[in-house]
The first five atom37 places (N, CA, C, CB, O) and aatype in JSON, in Angstrom:
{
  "aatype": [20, 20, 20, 20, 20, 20, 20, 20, 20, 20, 20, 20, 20, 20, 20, 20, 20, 20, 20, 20, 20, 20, 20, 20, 20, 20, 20, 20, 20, 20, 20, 20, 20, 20, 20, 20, 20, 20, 20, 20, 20, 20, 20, 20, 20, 20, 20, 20, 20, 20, 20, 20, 20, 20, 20, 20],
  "atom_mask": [
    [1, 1, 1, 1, 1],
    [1, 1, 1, 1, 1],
    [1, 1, 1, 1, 1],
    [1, 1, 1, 1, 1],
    [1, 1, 1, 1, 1],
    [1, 1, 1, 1, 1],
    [1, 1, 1, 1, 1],
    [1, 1, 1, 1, 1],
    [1, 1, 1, 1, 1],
    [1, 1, 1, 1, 1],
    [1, 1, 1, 1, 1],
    [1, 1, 1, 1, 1],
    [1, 1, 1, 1, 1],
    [1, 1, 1, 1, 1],
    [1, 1, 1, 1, 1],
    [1, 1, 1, 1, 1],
    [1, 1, 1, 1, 1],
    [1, 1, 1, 1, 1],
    [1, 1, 1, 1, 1],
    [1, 1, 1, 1, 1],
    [1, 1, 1, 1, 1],
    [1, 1, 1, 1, 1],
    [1, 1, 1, 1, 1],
    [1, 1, 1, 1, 1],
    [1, 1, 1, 1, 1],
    [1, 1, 1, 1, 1],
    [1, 1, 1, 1, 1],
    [1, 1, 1, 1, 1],
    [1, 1, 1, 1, 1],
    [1, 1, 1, 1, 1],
    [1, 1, 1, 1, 1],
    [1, 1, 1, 1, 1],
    [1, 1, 1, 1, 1],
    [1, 1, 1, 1, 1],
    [1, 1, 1, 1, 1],
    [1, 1, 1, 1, 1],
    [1, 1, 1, 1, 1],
    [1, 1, 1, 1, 1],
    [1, 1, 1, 1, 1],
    [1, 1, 1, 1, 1],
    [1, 1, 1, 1, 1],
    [1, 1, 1, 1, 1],
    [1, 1, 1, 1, 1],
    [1, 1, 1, 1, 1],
    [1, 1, 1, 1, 1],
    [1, 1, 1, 1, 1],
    [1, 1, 1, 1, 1],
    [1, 1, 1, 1, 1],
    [1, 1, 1, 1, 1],
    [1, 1, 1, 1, 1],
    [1, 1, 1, 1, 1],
    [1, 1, 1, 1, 1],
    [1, 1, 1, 1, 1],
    [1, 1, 1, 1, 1],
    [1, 1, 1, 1, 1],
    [1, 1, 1, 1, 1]
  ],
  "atom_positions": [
    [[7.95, 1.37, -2.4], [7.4, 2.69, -2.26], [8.39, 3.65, -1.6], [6.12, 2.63, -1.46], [8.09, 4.74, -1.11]],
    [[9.74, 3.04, -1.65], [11.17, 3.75, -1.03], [11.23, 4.82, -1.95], [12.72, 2.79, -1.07], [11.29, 4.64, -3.16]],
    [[11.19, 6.56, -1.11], [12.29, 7.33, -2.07], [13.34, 6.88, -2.9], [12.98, 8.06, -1.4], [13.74, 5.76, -2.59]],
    [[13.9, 7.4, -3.86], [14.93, 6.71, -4.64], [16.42, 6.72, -3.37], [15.21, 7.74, -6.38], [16.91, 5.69, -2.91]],
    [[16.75, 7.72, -3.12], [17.78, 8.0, -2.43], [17.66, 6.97, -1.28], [17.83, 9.45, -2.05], [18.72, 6.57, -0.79]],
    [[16.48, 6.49, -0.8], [16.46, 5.0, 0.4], [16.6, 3.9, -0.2], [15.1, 4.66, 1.26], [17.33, 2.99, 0.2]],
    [[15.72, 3.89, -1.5], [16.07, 2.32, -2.33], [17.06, 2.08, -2.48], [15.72, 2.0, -3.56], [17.28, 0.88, -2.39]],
    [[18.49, 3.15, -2.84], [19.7, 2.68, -3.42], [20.68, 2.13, -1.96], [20.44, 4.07, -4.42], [21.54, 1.25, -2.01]],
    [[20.27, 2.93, -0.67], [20.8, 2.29, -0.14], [20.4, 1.31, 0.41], [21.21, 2.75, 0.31], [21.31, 0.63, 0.89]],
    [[18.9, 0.75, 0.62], [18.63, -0.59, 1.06], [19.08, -1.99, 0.09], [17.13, -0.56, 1.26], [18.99, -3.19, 0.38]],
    [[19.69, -1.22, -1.41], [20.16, -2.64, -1.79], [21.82, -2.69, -1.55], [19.75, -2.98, -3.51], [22.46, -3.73, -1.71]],
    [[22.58, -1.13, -1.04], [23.76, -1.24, -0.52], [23.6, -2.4, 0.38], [24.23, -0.01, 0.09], [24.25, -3.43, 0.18]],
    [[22.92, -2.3, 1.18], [22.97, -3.2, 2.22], [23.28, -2.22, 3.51], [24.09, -4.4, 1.94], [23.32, -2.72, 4.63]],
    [[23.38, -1.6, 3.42], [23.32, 0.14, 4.51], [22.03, -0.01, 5.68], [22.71, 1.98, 3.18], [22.03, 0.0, 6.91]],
    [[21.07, -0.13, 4.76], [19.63, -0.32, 5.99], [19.34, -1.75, 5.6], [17.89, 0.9, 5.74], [19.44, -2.21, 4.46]],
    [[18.94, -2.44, 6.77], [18.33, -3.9, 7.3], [17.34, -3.56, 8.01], [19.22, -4.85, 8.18], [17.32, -2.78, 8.97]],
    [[16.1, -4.44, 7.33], [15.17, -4.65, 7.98], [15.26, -5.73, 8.69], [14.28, -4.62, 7.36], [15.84, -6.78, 8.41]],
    [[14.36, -5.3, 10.15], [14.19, -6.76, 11.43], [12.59, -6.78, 11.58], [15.07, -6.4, 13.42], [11.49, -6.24, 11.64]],
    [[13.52, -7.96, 11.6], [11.31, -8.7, 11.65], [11.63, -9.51, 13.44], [10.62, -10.99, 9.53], [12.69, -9.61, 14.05]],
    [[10.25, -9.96, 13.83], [9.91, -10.81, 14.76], [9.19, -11.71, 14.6], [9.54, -10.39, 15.56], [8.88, -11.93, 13.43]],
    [[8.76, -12.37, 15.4], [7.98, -13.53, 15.19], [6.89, -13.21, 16.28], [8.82, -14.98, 15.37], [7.2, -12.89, 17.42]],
    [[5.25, -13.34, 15.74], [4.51, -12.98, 16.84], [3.51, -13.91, 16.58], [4.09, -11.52, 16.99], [2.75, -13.91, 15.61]],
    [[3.54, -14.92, 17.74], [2.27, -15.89, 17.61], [1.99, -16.23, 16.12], [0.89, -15.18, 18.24], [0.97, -16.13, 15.43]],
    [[3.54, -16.79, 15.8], [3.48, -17.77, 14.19], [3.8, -16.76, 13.24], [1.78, -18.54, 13.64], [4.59, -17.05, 12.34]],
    [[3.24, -15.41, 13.3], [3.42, -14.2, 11.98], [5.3, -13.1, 11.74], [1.84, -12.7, 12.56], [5.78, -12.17, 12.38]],
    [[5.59, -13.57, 11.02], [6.81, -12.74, 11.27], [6.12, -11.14, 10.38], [8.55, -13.66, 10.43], [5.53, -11.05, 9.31]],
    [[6.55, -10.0, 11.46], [6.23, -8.89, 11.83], [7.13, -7.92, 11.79], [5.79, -8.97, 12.82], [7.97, -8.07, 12.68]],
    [[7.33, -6.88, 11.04], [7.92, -5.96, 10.74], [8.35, -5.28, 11.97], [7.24, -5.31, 9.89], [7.44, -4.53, 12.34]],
    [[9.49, -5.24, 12.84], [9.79, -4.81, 14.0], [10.29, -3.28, 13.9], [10.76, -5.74, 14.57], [9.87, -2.42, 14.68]],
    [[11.12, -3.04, 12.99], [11.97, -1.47, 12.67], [13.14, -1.77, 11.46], [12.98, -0.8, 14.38], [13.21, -2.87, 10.92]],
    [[13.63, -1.17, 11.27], [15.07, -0.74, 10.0], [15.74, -0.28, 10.91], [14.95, 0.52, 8.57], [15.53, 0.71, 11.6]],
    [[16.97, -1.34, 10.92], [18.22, -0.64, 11.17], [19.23, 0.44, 10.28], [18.9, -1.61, 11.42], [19.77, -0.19, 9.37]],
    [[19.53, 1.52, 10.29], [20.86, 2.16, 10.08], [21.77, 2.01, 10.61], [20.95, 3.12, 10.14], [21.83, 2.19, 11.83]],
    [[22.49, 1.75, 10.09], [24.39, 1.45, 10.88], [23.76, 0.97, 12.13], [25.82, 3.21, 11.28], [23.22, -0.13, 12.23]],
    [[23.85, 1.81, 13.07], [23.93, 0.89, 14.37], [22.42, 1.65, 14.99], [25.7, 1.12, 15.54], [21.98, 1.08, 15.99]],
    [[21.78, 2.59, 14.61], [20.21, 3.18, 15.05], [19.31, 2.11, 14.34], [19.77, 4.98, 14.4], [19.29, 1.64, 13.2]],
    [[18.61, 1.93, 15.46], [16.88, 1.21, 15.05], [16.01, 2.14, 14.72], [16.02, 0.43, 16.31], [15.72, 2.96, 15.6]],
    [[15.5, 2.24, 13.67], [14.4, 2.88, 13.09], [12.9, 2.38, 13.42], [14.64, 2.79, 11.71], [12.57, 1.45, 12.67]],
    [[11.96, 2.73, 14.29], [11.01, 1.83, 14.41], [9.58, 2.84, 13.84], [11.02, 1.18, 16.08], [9.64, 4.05, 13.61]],
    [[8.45, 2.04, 13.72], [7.22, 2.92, 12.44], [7.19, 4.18, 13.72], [4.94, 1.79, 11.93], [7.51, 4.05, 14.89]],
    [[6.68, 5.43, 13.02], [6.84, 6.36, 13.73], [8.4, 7.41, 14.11], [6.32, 5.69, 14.69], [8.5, 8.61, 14.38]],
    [[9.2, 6.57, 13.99], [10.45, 7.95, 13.47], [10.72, 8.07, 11.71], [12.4, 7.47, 14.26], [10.59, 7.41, 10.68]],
    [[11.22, 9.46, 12.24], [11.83, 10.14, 10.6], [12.97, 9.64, 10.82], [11.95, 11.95, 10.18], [13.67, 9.48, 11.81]],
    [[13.07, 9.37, 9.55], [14.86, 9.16, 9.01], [15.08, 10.66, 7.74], [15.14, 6.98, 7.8], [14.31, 11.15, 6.92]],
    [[16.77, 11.03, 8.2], [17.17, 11.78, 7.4], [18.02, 11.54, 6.66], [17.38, 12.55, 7.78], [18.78, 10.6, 6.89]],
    [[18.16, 12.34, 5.5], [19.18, 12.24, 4.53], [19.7, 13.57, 4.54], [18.73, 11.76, 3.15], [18.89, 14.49, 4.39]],
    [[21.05, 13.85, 4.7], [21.4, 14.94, 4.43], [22.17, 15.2, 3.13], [21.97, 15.28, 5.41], [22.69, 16.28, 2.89]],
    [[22.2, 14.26, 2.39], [23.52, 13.89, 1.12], [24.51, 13.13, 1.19], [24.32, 14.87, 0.74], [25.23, 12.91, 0.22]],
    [[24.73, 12.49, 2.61], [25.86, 11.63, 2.92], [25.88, 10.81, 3.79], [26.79, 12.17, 3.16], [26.77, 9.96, 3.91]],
    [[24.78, 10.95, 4.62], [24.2, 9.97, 5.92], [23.08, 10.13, 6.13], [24.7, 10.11, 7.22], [22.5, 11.18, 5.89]],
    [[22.36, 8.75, 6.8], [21.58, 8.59, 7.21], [21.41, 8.81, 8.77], [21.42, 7.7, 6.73], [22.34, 8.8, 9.58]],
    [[20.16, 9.01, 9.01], [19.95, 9.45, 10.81], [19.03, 9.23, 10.72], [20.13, 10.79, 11.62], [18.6, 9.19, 9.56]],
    [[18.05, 8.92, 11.9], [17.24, 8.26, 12.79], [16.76, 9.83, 14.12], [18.35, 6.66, 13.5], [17.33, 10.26, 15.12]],
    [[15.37, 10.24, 13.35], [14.59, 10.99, 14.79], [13.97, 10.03, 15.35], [13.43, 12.21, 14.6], [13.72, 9.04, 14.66]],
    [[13.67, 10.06, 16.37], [12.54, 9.51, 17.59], [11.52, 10.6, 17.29], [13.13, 9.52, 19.49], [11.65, 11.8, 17.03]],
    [[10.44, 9.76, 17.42], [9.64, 10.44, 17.2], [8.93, 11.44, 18.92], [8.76, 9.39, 16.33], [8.02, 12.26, 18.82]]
  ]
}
């Protein structure tokens, strides 16, 4: 359900998703960009050439 412009780079390999482990369930923790954690609740931007990470 990725915009196109996020899908192409989550199969770059650009954004990684991190999971956890919570009492047996592995759990969607945030998306990394380069070196920003994305966690539910921030915007990510695209400006045409990079990605960025608001806090929400």
């Amino acid at each position: 359900m990725a915009p196109k412009w996020l899908s192409v780079r989550v199969d770059n390999n650009i954004v990684k998703f991190i999971y956890h482990i919570v009492d047996g369930a592995e759990k969607l923790k945030g998306v990394r960009i380069g070196h920003e954690m994305a966690e539910i609740g921030d915007t990510i931007h695209f400006n045409g050439k990079r990605l960025s990470v608001e806090r929400r």
